[in-house]
LOMIGU-679911 format. One line per field, with one value per residue: residue number from 1; residue in three letters; chain; x, y, z of N, C-alpha, C in turn. Coordinates in Angstrom, 2 decimals. Layout:
N
num: c(NUM | ...)
residu: c(ala | ...)
chaine: c(A | ...)
n_c1: c(X | ...)
n_c2: c(Y | ...)
n_c3: c(Z | ...)
ca_c1: c(X | ...)
ca_c2: c(Y | ...)
ca_c3: c(Z | ...)
c_c1: c(X | ...)
c_c2: c(Y | ...)
c_c3: c(Z | ...)
END
This chain:
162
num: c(1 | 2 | 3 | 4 | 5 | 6 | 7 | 8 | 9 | 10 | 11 | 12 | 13 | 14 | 15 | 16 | 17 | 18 | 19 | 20 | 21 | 22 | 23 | 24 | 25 | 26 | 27 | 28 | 29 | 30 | 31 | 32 | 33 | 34 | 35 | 36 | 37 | 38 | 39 | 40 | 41 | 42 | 43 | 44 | 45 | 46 | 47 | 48 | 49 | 50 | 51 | 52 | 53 | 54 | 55 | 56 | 57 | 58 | 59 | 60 | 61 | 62 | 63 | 64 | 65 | 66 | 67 | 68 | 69 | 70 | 71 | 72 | 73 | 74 | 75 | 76 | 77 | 78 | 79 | 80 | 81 | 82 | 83 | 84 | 85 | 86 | 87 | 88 | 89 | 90 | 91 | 92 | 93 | 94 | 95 | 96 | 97 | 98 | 99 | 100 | 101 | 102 | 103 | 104 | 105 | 106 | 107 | 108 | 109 | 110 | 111 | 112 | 113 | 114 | 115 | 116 | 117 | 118 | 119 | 120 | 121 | 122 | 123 | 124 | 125 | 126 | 127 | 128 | 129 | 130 | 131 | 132 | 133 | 134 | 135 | 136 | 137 | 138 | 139 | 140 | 141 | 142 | 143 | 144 | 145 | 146 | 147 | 148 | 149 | 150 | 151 | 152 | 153 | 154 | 155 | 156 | 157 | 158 | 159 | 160 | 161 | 162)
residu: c(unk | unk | unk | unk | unk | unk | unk | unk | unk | unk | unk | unk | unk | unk | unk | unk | unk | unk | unk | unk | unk | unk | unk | unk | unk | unk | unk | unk | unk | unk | unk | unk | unk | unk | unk | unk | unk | unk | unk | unk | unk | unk | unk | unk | unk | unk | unk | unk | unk | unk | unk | unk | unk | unk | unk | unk | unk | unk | unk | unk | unk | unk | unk | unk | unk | unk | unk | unk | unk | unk | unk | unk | unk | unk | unk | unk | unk | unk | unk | unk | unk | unk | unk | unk | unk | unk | unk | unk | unk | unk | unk | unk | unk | unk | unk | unk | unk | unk | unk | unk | unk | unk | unk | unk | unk | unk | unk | unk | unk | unk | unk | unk | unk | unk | unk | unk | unk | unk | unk | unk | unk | unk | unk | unk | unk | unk | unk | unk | unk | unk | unk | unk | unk | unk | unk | unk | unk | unk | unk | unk | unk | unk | unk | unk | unk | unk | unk | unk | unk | unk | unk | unk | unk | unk | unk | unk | unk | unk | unk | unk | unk | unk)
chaine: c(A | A | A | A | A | A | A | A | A | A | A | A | A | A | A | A | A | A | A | A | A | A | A | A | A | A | A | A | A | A | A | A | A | A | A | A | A | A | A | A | A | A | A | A | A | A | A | A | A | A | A | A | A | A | A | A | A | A | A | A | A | A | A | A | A | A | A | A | A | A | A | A | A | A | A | A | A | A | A | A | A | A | A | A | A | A | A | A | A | A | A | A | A | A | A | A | A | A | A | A | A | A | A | A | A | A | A | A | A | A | A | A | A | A | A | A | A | A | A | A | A | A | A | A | A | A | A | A | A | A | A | A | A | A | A | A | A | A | A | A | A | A | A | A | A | A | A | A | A | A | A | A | A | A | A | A | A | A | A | A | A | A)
n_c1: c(28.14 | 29.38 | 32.72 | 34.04 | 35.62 | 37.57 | 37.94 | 38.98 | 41.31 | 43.11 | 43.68 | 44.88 | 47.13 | 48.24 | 48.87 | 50.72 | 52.50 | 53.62 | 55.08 | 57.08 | 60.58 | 62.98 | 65.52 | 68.98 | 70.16 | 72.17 | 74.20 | 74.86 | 77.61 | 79.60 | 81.43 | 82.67 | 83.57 | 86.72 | 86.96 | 89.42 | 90.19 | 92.04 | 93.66 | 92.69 | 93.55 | 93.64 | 93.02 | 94.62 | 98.01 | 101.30 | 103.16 | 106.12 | 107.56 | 109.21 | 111.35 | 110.91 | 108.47 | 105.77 | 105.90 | 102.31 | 101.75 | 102.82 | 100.46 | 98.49 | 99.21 | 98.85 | 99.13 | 100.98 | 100.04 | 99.18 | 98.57 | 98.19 | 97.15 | 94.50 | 91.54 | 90.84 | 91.30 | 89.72 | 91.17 | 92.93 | 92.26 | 92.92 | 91.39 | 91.27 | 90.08 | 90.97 | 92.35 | 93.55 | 95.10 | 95.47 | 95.31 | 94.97 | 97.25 | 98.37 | 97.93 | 98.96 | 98.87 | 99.75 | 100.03 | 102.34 | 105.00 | 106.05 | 107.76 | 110.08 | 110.73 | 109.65 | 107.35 | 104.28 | 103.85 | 101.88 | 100.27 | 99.54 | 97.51 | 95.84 | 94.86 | 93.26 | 91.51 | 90.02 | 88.38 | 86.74 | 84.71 | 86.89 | 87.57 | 86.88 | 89.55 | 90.66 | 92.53 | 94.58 | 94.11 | 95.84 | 96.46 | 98.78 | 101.02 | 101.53 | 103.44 | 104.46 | 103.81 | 104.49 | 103.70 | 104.70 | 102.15 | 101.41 | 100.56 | 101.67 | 102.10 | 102.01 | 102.66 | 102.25 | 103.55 | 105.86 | 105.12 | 102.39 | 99.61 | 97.95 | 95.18 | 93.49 | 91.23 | 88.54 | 90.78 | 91.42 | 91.76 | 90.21 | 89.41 | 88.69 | 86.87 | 86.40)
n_c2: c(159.02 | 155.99 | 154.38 | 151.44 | 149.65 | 147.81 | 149.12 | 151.34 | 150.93 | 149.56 | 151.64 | 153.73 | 152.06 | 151.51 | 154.30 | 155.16 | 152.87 | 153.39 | 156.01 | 155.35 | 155.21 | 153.98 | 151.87 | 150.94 | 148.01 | 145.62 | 144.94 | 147.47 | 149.03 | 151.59 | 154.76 | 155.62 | 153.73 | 151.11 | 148.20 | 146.15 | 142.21 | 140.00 | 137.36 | 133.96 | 130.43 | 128.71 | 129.00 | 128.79 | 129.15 | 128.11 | 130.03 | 131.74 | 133.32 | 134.88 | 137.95 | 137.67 | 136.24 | 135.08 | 135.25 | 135.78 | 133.63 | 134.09 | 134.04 | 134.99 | 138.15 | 141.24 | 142.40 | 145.19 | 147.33 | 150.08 | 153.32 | 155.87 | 155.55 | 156.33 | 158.71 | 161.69 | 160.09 | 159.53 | 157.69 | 155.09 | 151.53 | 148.58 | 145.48 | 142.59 | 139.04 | 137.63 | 134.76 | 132.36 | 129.08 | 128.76 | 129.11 | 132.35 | 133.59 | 136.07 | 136.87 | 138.03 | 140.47 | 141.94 | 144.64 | 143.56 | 145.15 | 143.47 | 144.92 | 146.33 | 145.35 | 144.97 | 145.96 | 147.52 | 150.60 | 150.96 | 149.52 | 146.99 | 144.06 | 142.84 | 140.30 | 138.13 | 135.70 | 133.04 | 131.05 | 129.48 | 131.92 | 133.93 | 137.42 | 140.40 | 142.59 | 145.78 | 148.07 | 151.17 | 154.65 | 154.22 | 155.96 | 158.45 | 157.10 | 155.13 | 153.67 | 155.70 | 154.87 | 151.93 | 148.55 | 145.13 | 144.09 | 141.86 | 139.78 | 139.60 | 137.69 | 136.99 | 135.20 | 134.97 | 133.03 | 130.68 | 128.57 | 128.05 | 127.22 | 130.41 | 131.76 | 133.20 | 135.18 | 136.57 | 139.04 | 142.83 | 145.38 | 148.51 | 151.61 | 154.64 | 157.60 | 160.78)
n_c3: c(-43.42 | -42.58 | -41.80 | -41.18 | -38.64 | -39.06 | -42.17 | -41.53 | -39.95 | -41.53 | -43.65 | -42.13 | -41.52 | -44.09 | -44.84 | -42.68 | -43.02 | -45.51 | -45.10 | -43.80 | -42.91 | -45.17 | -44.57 | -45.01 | -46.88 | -45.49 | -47.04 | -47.59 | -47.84 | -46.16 | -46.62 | -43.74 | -42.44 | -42.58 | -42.77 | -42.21 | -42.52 | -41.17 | -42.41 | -40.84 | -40.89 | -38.74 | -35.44 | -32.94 | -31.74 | -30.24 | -28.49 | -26.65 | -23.90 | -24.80 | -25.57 | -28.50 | -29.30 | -31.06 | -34.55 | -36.70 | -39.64 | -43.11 | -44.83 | -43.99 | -43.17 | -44.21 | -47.14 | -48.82 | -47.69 | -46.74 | -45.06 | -46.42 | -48.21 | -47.98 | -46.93 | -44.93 | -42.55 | -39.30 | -37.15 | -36.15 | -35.03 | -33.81 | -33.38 | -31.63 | -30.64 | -28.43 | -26.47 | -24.02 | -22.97 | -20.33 | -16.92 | -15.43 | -17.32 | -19.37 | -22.13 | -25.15 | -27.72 | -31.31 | -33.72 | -36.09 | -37.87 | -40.59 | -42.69 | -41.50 | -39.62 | -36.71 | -33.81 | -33.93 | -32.43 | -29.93 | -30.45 | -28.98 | -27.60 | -24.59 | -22.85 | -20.59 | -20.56 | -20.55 | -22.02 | -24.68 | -25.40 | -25.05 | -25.51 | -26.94 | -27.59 | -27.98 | -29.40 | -28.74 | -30.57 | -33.39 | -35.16 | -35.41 | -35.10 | -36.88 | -39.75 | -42.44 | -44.88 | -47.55 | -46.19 | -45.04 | -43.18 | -40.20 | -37.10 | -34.25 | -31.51 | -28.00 | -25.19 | -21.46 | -19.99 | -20.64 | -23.65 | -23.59 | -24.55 | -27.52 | -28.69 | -31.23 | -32.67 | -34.54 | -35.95 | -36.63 | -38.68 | -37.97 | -39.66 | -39.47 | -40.65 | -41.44)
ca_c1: c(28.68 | 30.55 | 33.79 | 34.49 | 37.22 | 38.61 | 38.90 | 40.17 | 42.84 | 43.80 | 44.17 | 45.59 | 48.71 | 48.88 | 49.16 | 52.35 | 53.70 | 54.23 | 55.44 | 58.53 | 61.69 | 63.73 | 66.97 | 70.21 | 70.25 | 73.95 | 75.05 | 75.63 | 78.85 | 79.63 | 82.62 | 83.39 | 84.12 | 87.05 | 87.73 | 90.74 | 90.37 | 93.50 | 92.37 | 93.05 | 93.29 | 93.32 | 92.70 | 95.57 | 99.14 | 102.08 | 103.97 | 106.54 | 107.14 | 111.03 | 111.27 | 110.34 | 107.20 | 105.31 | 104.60 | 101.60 | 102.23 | 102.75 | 99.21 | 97.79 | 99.85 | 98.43 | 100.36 | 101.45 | 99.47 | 99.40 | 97.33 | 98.62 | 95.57 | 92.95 | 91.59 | 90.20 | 91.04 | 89.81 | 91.19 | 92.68 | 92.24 | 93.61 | 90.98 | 91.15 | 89.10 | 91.75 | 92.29 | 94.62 | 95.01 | 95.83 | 94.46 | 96.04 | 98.44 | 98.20 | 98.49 | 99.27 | 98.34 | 100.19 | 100.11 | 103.48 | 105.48 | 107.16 | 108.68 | 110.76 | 110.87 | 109.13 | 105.96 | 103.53 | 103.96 | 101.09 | 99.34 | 99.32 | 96.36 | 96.17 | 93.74 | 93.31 | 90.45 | 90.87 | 87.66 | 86.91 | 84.64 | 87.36 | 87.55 | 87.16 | 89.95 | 90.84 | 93.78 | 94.29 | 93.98 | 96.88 | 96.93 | 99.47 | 102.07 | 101.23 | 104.47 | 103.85 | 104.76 | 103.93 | 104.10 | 103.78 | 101.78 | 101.30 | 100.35 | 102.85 | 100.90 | 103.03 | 102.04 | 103.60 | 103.95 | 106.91 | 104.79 | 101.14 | 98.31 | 97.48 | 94.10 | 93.35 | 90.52 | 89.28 | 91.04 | 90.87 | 92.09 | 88.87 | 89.78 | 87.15 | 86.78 | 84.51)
ca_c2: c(157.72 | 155.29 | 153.57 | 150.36 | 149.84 | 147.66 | 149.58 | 152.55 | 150.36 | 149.31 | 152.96 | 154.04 | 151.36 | 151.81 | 155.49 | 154.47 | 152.43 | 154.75 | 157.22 | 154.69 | 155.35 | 152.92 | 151.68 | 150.81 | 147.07 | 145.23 | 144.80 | 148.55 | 149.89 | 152.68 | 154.87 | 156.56 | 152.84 | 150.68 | 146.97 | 144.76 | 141.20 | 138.97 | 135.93 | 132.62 | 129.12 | 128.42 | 130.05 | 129.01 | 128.96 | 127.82 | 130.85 | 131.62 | 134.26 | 135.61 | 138.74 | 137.72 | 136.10 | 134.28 | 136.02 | 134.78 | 133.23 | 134.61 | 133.85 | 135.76 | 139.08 | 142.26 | 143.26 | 146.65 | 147.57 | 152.03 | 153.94 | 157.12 | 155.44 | 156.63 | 160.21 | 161.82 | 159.55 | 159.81 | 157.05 | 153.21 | 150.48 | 147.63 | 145.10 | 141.24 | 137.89 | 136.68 | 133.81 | 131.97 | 127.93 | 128.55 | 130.38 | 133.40 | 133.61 | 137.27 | 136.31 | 139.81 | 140.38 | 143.36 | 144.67 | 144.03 | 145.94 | 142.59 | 145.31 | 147.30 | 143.89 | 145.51 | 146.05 | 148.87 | 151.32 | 151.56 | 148.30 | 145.62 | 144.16 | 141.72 | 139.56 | 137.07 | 135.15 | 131.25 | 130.35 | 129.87 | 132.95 | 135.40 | 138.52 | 141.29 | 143.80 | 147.33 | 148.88 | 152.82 | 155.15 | 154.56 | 156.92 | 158.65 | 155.81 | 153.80 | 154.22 | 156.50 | 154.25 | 150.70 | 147.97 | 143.70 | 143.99 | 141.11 | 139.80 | 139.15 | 136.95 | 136.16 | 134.66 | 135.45 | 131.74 | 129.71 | 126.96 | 128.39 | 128.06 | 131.75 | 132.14 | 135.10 | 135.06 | 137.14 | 139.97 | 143.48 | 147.04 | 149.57 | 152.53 | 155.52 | 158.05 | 161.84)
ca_c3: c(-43.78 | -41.17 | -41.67 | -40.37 | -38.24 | -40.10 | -43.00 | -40.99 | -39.61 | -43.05 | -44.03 | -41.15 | -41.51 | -45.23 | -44.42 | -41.98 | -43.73 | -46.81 | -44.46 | -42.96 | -43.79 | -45.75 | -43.96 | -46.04 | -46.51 | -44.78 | -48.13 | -48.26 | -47.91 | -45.84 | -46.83 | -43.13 | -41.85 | -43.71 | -42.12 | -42.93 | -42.01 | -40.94 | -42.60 | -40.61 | -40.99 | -37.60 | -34.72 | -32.18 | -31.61 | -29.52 | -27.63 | -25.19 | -22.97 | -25.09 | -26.69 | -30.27 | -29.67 | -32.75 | -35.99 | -37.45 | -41.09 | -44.46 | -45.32 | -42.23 | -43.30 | -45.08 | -48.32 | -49.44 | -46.41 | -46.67 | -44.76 | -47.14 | -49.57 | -47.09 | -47.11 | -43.89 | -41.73 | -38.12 | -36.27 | -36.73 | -34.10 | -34.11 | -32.52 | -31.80 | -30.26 | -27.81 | -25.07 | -23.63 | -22.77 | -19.40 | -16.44 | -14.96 | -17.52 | -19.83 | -23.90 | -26.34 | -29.48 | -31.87 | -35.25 | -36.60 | -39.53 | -41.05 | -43.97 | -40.89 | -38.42 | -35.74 | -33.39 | -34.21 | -31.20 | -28.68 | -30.77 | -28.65 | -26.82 | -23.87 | -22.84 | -19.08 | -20.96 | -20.44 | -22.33 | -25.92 | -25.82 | -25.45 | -25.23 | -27.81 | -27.11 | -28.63 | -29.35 | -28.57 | -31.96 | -33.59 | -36.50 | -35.47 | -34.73 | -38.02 | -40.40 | -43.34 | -46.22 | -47.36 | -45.18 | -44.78 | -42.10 | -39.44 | -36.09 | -33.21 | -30.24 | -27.26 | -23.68 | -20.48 | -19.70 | -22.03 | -24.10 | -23.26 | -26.31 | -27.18 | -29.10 | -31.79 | -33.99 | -35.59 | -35.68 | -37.99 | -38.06 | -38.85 | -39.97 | -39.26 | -41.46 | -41.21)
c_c1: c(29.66 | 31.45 | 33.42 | 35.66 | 38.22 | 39.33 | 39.39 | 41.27 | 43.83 | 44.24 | 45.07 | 47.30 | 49.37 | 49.55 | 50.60 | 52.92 | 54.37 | 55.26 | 57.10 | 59.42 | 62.61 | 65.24 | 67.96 | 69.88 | 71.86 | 74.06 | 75.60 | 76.57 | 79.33 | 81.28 | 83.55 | 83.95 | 84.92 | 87.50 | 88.53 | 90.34 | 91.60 | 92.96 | 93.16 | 92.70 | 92.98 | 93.54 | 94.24 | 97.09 | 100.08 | 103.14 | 105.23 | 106.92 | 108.91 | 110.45 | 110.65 | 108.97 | 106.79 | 104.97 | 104.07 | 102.17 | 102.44 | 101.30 | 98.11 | 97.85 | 98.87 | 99.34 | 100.33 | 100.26 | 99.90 | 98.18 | 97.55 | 97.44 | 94.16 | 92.84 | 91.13 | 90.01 | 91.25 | 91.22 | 91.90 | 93.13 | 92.36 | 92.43 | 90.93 | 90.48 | 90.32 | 91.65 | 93.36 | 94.22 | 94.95 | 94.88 | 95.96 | 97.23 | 97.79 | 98.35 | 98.05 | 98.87 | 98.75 | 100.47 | 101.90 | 104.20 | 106.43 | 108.17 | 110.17 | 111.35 | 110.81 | 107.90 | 105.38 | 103.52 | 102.62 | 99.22 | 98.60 | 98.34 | 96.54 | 94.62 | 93.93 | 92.32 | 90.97 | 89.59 | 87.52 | 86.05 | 85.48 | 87.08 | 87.87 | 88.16 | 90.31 | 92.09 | 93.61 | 94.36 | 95.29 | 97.71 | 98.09 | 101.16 | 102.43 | 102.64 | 103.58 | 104.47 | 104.11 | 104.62 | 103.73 | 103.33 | 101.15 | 100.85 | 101.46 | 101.90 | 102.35 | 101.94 | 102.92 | 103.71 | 104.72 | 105.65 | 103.27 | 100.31 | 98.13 | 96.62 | 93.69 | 92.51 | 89.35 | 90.28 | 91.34 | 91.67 | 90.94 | 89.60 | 88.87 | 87.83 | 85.96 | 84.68)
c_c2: c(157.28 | 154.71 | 153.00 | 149.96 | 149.07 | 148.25 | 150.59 | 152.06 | 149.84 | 150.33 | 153.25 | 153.03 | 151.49 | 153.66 | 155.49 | 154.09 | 152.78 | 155.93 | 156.45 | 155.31 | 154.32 | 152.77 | 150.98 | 149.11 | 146.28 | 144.83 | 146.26 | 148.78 | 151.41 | 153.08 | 155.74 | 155.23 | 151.99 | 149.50 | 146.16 | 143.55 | 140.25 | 137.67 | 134.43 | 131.52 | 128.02 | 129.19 | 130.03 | 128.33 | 129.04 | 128.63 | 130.92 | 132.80 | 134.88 | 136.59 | 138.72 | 137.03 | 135.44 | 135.69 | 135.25 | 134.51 | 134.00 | 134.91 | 134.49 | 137.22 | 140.15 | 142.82 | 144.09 | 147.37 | 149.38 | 152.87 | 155.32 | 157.16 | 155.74 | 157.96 | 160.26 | 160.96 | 160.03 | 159.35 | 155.62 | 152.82 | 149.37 | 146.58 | 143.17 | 140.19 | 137.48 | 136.16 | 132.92 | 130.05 | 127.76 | 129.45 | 130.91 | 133.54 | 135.39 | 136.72 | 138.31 | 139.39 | 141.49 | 143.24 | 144.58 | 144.68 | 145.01 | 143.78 | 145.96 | 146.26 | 145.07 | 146.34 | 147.69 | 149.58 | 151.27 | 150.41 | 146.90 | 145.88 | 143.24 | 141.43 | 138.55 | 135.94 | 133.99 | 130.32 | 130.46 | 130.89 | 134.19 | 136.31 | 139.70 | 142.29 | 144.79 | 147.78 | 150.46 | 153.42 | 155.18 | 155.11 | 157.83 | 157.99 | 154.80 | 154.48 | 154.90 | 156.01 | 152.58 | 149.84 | 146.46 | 144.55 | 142.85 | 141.46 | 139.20 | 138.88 | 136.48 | 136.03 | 135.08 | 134.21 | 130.87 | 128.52 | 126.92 | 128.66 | 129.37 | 131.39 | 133.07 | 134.21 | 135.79 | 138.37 | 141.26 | 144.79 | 147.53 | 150.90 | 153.61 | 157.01 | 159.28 | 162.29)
c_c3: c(-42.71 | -41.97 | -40.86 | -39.93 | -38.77 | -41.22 | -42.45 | -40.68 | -40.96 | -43.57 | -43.62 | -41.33 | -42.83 | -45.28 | -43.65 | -42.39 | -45.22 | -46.36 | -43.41 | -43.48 | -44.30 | -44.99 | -45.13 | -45.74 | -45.98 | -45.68 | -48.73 | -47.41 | -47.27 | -46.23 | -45.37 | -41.87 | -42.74 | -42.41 | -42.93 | -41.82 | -41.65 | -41.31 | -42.07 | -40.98 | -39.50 | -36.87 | -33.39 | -32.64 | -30.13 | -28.80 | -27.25 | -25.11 | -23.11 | -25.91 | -27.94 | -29.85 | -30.62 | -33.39 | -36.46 | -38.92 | -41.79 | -44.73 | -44.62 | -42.82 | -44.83 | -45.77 | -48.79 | -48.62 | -46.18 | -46.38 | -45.47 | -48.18 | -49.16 | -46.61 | -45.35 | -42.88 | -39.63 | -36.87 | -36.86 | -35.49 | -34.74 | -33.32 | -32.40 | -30.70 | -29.54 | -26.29 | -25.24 | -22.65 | -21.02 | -18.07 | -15.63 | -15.60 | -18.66 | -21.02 | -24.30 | -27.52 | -29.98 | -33.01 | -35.26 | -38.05 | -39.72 | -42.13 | -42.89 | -39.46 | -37.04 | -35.03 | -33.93 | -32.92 | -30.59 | -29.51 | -30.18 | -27.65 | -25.57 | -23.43 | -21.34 | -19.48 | -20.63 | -21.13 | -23.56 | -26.51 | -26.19 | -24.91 | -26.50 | -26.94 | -28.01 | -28.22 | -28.86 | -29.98 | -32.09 | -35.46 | -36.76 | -35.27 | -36.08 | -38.91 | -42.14 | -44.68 | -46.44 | -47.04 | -45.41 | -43.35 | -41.20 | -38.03 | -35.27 | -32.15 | -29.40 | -25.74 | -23.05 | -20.05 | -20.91 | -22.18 | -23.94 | -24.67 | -26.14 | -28.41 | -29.61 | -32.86 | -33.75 | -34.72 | -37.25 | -37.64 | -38.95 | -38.90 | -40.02 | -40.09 | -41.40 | -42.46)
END
């Protein structure tokens, strides 16, 4: 008896495709990645190039903010979308601890971008730097030019997890 190649090829793929493996759909949830969003209303602000810098809003700010509620954690980066109005000027970006009024150590990012793509940048792991207690937590954006738009959006801390 012959097969026809058609139906062998019909076999043959039902055979395969029984044998796939199912992938997770992006509505699942992994528990060894945890993202916080900074949620904006708009994306830029007005600078200058003194000590204090802008803090973003109230409404920006992560509340009762404790990484003590997270088991096994690897790692947290700090990472954000930033650019700058100007060219050749540097704009920052850093987690701040509004509860302790002051920057997260070894948080801040910088950026030379001058277009409205940006630039994703990355913090260094700063799990061991993060205060051990709960926190407002905010963003501090400054430029190195007085009066220079600086540009942040989004931005997140992930938290990795084994």
């Amino acid at each position: 008896m012959k097969i026809k190649p058609e139906l062998l090829l019909v076999i043959i793929m039902l055979i395969a495709i029984s044998c796939e493996k199912e992938e997770p759909s992006a509505d699942v949830v992994s528990d060894k990645q945890v993202r916080f969003d900074f949620q904006f209303r708009s994306s830029v602000w007005n600078t200058d190039n003194s000590t204090t810098g802008v803090i973003l809003p109230n409404n920006i700010m992560l509340l009762r903010f404790n990484l003590a509620n997270y088991e096994n954690i690897d790692s947290v980066i700090f990472t954000a979308l930033i650019w700058s109005s100007q060219i050749d000027n540097n704009c920052y970006a850093a987690l701040y601890n509004v509860t302790d009024d002051q920057v997260i150590s070894g948080s801040q990012i910088e950026s030379t971008m001058t277009d409205a793509q940006g630039e994703y940048v990355f913090s260094k792991d700063l799990k061991e730097v993060f205060p051990n207690k709960e926190i407002t937590l905010g963003i501090k954006l400054k430029s190195q030019y007085e009066g220079v738009n600086v540009f942040i959006y989004p931005a997140n801390i992930f938290i990795y997890k084994h």
